[in-house]
N, C-alpha and C positions, 0 to 999 in steps of 0.2 A: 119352767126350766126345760131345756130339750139337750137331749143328747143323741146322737146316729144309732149310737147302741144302748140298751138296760138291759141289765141280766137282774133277775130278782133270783137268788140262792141262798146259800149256805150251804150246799151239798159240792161236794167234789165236783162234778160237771160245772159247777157254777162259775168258781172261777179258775179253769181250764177253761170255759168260753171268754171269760173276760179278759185275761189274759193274752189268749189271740185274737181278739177284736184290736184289743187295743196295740198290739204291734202288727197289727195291719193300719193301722194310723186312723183306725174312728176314734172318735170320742165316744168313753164308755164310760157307762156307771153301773158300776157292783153295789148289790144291795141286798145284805145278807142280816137274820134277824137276831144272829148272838155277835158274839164278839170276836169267837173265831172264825174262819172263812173256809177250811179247808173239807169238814164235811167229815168222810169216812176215815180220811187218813190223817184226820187230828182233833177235830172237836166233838167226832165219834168216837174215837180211842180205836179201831179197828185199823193196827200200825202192824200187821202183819198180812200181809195184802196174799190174796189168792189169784193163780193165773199169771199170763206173761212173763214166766222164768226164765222161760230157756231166750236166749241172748237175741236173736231175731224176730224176735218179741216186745224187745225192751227198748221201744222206740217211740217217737211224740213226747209227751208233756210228760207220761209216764218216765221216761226212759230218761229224761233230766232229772228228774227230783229222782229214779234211783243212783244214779249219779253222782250228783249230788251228797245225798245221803252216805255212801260210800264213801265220800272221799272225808265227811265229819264226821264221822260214827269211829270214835278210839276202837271199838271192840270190834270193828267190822258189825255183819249184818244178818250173819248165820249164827243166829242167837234161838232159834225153837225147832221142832218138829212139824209143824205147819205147815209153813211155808219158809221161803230160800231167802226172807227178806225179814228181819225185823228191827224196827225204830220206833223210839218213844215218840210217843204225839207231838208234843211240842220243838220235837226235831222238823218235822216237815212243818208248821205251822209256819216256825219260823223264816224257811226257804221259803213258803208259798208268798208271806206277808213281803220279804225281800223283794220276790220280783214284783208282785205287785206295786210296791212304792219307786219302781227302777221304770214302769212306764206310765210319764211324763201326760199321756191323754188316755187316763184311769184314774177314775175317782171311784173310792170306796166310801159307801155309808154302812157302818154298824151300825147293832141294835136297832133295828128299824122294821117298822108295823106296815104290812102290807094291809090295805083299808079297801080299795077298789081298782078295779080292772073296766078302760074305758074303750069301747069298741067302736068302731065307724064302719057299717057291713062287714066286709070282708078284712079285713084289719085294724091290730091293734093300738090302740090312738094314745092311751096313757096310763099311768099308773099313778093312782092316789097315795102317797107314805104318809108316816106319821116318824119322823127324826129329828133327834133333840129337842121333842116336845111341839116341833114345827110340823103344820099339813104343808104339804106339797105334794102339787102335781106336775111328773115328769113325764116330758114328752118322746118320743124315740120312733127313729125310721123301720129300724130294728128291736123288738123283744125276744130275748133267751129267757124261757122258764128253766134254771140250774137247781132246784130245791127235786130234793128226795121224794116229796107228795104230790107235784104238779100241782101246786099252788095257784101261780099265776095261770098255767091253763085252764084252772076250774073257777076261776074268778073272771074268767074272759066269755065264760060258757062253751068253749072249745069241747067238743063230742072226746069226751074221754070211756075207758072199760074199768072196771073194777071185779075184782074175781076171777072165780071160773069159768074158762069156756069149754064147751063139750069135745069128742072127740071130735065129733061128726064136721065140726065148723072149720079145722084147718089140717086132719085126719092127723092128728098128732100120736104114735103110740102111747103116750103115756098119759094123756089127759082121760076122764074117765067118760063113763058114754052121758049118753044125754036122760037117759033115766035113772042114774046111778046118779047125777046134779037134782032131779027132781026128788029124790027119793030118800035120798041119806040128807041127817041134820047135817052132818059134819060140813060140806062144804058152805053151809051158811054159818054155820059157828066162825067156821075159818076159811075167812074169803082172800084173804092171802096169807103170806108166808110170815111166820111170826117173828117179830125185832126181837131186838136184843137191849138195853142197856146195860154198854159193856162200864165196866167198876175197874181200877188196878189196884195189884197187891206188890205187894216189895216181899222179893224172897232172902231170907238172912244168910248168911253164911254158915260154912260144914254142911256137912251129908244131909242131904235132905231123907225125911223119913219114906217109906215107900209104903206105908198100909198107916190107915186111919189112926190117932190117937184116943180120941172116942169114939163114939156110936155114929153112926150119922143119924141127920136128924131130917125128919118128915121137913118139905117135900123132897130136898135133897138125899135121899138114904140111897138110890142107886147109880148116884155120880161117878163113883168111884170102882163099880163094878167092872168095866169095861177095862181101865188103863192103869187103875190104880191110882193113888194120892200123887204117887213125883209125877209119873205122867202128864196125869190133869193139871198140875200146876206147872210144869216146864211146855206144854202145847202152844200157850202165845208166851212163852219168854221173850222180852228186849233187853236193849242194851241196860246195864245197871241192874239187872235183877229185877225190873220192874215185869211185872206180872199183866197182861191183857185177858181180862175172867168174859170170856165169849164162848162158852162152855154148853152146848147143844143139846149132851145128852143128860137130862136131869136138873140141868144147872139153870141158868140164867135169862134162856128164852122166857118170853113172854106171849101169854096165848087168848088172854082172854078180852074179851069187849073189842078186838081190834079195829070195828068200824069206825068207832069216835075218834081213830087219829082225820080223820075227815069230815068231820062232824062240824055243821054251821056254829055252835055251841061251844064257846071258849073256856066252858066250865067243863064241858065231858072231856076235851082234849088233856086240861089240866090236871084231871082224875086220871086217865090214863097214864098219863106222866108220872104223877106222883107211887101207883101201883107200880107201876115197872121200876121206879126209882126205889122202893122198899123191898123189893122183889131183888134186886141187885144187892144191896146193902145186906140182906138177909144170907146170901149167899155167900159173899165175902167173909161174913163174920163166921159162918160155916165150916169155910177153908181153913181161915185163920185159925178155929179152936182146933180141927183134924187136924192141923199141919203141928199141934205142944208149940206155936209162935212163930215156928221156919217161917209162917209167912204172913206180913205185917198190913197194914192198908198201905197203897200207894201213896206218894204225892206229886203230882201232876198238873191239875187243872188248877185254875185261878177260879178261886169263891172258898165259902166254908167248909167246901164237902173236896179236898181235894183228890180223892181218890172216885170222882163220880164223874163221867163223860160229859160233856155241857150240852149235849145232845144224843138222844136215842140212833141204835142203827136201824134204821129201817129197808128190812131185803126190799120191800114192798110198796105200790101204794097204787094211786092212779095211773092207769096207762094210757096214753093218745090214742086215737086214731086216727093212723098216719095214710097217707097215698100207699103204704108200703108198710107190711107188719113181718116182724120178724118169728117165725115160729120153731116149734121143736124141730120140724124135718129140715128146717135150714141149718142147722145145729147138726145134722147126725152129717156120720161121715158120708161119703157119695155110692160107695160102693163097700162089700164089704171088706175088713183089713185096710181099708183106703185114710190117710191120713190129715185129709179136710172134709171139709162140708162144700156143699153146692155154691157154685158160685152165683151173685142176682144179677141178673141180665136183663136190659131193655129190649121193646122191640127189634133193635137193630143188633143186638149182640155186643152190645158193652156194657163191661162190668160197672155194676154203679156202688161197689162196695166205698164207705167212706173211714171204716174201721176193722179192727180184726181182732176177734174176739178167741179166746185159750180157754175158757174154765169150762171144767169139766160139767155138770147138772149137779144141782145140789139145793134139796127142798127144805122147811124145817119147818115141822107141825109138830102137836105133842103125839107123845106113842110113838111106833113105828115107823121108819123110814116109808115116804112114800113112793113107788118101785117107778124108776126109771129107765129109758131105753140107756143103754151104753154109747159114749162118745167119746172114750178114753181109749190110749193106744200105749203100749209100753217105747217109752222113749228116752236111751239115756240112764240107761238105770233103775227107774221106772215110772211109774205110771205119769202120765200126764193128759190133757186135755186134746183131741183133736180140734186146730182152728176151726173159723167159722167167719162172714162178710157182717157188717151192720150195711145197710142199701140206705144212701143220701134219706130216700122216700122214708121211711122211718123216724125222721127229727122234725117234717113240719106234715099240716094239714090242707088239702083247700079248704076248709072253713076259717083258719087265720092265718091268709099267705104269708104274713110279717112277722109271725112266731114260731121259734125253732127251741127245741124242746133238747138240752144239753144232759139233764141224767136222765135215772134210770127209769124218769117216767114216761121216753121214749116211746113208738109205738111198737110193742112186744107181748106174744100171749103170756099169759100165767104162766103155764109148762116152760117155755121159754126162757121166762126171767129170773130162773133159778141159775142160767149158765151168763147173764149177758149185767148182771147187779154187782158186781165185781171193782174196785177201786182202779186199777191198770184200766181197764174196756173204756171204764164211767170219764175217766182222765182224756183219753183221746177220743169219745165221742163229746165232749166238751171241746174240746182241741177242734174237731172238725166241724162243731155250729159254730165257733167263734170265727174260724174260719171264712164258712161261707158267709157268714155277717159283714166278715169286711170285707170281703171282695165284694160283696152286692152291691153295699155303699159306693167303693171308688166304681163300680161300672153303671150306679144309679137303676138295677130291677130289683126283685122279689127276691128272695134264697133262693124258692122252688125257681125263681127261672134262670137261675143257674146254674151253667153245662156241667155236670160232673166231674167230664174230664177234665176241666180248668182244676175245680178245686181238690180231684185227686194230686195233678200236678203240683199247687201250691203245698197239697200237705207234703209230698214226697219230699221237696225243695226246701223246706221251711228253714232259716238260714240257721234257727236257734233251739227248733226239737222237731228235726224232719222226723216225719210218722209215716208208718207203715199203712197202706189202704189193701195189699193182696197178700194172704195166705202161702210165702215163701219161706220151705223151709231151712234152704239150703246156703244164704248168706245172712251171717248176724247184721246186725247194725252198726259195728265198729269195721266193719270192713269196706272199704274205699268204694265196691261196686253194687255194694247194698241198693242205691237209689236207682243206680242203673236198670239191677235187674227188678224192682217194684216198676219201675216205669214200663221195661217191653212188658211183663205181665201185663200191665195197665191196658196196654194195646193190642196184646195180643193173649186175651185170656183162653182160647183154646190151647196154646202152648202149655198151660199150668196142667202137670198131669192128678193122678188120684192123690200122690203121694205130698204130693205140693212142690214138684220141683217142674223147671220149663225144661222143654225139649231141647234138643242139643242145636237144634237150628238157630235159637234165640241166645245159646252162650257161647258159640264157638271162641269167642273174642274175650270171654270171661271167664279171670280168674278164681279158681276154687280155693274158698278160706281153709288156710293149712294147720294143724294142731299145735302145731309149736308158735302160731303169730298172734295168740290171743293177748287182748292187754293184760299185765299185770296188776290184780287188784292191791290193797295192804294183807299183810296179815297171810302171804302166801307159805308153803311148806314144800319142801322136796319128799318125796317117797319112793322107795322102789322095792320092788317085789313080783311075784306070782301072779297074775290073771286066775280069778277062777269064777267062773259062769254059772250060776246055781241054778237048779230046776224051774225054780221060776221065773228064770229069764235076767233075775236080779244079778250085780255085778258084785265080786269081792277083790281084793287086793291081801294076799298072804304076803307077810312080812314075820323079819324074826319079834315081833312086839305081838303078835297078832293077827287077825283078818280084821280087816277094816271094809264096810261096804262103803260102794265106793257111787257117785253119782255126778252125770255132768248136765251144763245147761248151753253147753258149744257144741253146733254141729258138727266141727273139724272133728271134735274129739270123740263124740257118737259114732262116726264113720269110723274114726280107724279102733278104737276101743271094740265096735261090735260085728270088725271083721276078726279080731283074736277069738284062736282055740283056750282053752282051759291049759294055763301051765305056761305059756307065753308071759316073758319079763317086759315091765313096763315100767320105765321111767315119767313119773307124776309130779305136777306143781300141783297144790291142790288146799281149799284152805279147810281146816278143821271145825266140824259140827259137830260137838260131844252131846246136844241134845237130840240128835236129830236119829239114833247117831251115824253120821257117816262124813265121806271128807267129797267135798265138793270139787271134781277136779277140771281146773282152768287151760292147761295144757299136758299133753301126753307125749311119748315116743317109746319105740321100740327099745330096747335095752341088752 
């Protein structure tokens, strides 16, 4: 059987690649090994996504399914302290399986055994499955590896990395040196970053208790040190009360045997599994006794266990090695106070970024934080990630010109893939292999041999989730000249200054997005009060009810919010987060 396209997945990249192959009019086949397809943001339970907040952000595949989600979520979506976005798993599940079934040359196989990977030199020739109990081997012009471990890269023999690399090899700050990798066990204990299997809990009704009801119990005893019992349990709050237990410090991480999630051995894999799987379940039951019952198991997933994810997250796993690797100094900002990262540039001086990446660095081993350089800038209220480019060269190899690598098993160092493993990034680097898969097809070459600026173009364009490829901070995505200005960027990346804004040469003709024009979400509030600017930069809003901190994710309203003095009236739409707690505000005006 042949298809133009195969994506082998289950991870979020997966089908974000197949999804734009296939409305680029290849023939595609999705082929993912559970039964959901959606990866991190549904068959991982990790439904409170990190990164891509602020509105100029929220663009590509990601920026529809939040959309989306907004527009079915009764409660809205400012439901935890986490993150600016929360929804139950099987919310996006079901949009993702929606579009899927909406294009016409896309075919999905669930539950499906990847068995072999058949190569012809320099490309990849087929894939052997085993579905509905049938071998078959499919053939494709194009292969996307969309799985979280790089599966099909490592079944092809495609030159992958695993682990740590030294400082020395891409002068990373924060990687550690090259005798400190010889010399300490730890980095061979922990050759990546430890998963998770996230569990959900249902939280009851009435006041939730704020300090332990018993003792805590070994390994769990210092979970609750840090935030406290409400805390830790309202951190991934969703819609309904439903609970995301992805708890880092003490909780739920998983640390030990990590190699055998790679392991030729379908018995160590399944060990692994099952530890992390008791390992989660032990937790839960944990909460639930601390919590006198405020919090109950979830139900969620389909099977016997419905409160157990149908798949591990995994931060980590196999990384490519791509024409082009992404490392920590492409991550920092450019200069210092400067509010992007360096942009990748070809010989000739064009940007070859195909994505843009928000999250801030963020490791997880047991024990201690391990110490990163800073990439965050206060923004809005506060902190957030300074952008950063993913470079075309990063998703394929010359050793398999015909395979492009849609998650997070991209080519990216270690140190790296703590800021770039993220669900938004993982969405629109899926977005842009799919992409260039179909555009190869209809012009008959290789991915690699093609122009970037085409496929920057096409993603700009895209009729159904135009995606962001440059680091612009100054127009959202809802604003009419948004593509506009991605595009002169595109062309003229020395206009992009430190800050992330073009030079006035490049906007003379363009409109600046105004505070009072943003769209209306549900769930909006009127507020007015007092401005007042706190020592750390943070924003508050005095009202006769209160201070309410206050935070936004719209530039209009960053610009004129953080030209006000302290004492300055401000009229606010803004939607209310009691968890979080503060109120999100949508649009502003002087008062």
């Amino acid at each position: 059987m042949t298809w133009q396209v195969v994506v082998w997945g289950g991870g979020t990249g997966g089908v974000a690649a197949a999804l734009q192959s296939a409305r680029c009019g290849a023939s595609t086949l999705l082929l993912t090994p559970g039964i959901w397809l959606g990866g991190m943001v549904s068959a991982a339970g990790v439904s409170a996504p990190d990164g891509h907040e602020i509105s100029c952000w929220q663009s590509g595949l990601w920026g529809a399914l939040l959309r989306e989600l907004e527009q079915t979520t009764e409660q809205g979506l400012d439901q935890n302290w986490v993150s600016c976005f929360g929804f139950r798993p099987e919310q996006a599940e079901r949009i993702l399986q929606t579009w899927v079934e909406s294009e016409s040359t896309l075919t999905w196989w669930s539950e499906t055994e990847l068995l072999e990977v058949s190569r012809q030199g320099h490309r990849v020739e087929s894939l052997t499955v085993l579905h509905d109990n049938i071998r078959s081997q499919v053939k494709a012009e194009v292969v996307i590896d969309g799985s979280d471990l790089g599966e099909c890269m490592a079944m092809a023999d495609v030159p992958f990395r695993w682990g740590w690399e030294a400082r020395e090899m891409w002068n990373e700050p924060s990687a550690p040196e090259r005798h400190q990798l010889q010399n300490n066990p730890f980095f061979e204990q922990q050759p990546i970053q430890s998963p998770t299997w996230v569990v959900m809990g249902q939280l009851g009704d009435g006041a939730p208790p704020d300090h332990p009801v018993i003792a805590p119990i070994a390994p769990f005893e210092h979970c609750f040190e840090t935030y406290g019992l409400r805390r830790t349990l309202t951190y991934g709050r969703l819609p309904g009360g439903l609970v995301m237990l992805n708890w880092p410090l003490h909780g739920n991480d998983w640390h030990q045997g990590l190699g055998r999630c790679i392991s030729a051995d379908a018995i160590q894999r399944q060990m692994l599994s099952r530890e992390m799987q008791a390992h989660s379940r032990d937790f839960l039951h944990h909460l639930c006794a601390s919590s006198d019952g405020w919090l109950q198991p979830g139900r969620v997933f389909p099977g016997e266990e419905p409160e157990l994810a149908l798949m591990p997250y995994w931060r980590e796993g196999r990384r490519l090695i791509g024409r082009e690797t992404v490392s920590e100094k492409d991550l920092l900002p450019i200069a210092p106070e400067a509010k992007r990262g360096p942009l990748p540039l070809d010989d000739k001086g064009h940007c070859t970024s195909i994505a843009v990446g928000t999250y801030a660095n963020d490791h997880h081993y047991p024990g201690k934080d391990w110490p990163l350089a800073p990439k965050s800038c206060r923004w809005g209220g506060r902190w957030t990630g300074t952008p950063f480019c993913i470079p075309f060269g990063a998703l394929f190899s010359d050793d398999a010109t015909n395979l492009l690598l849609a998650d997070k098993a991209f080519s990216v160092s270690h140190i790296a893939n703590g800021a770039t493993r993220l669900q938004p990034l993982i969405l629109n680097i899926g977005q842009a292999a799919g992409m260039a898969a179909g555009l190869a097809i209809q012009r008959g070459l290789e991915p690699a041999e093609l122009p970037v600026r085409d496929l920057q173009q096409a993603l700009i364009s895209d009729r159904q989730a135009p995606a962001a490829v440059m680091p612009i901070w100054s127009w959202p995505v809802w604003h009419h000249q948004w593509a506009e200005a991605q595009r002169r960027a595109c062309f003229e990346p020395s206009g992009l200054d430190c800050d992330g804004c073009l030079d006035r040469g490049l906007t003379t003709d363009l409109l600046a997005p105004d505070a009072a024009d943003t769209p209306i979400p549900p769930f909006i509030r009127a507020f007015q009060g007092r401005f007042r600017r706190m020592p750390d930069d943070s924003w508050q809003l005095e009202t006769d009810q209160g201070r309410h901190p206050l935070i936004t994710l719209e530039p209009a309203v960053q610009a004129l919010i953080s030209s006000c003095s302290s004492g300055a009236c401000l009229a606010l739409q803004a939607c209310v987060n009691p968890w979080g707690p503060w109120l999100r505000v949508v649009r502003a005006s002087l008062s």
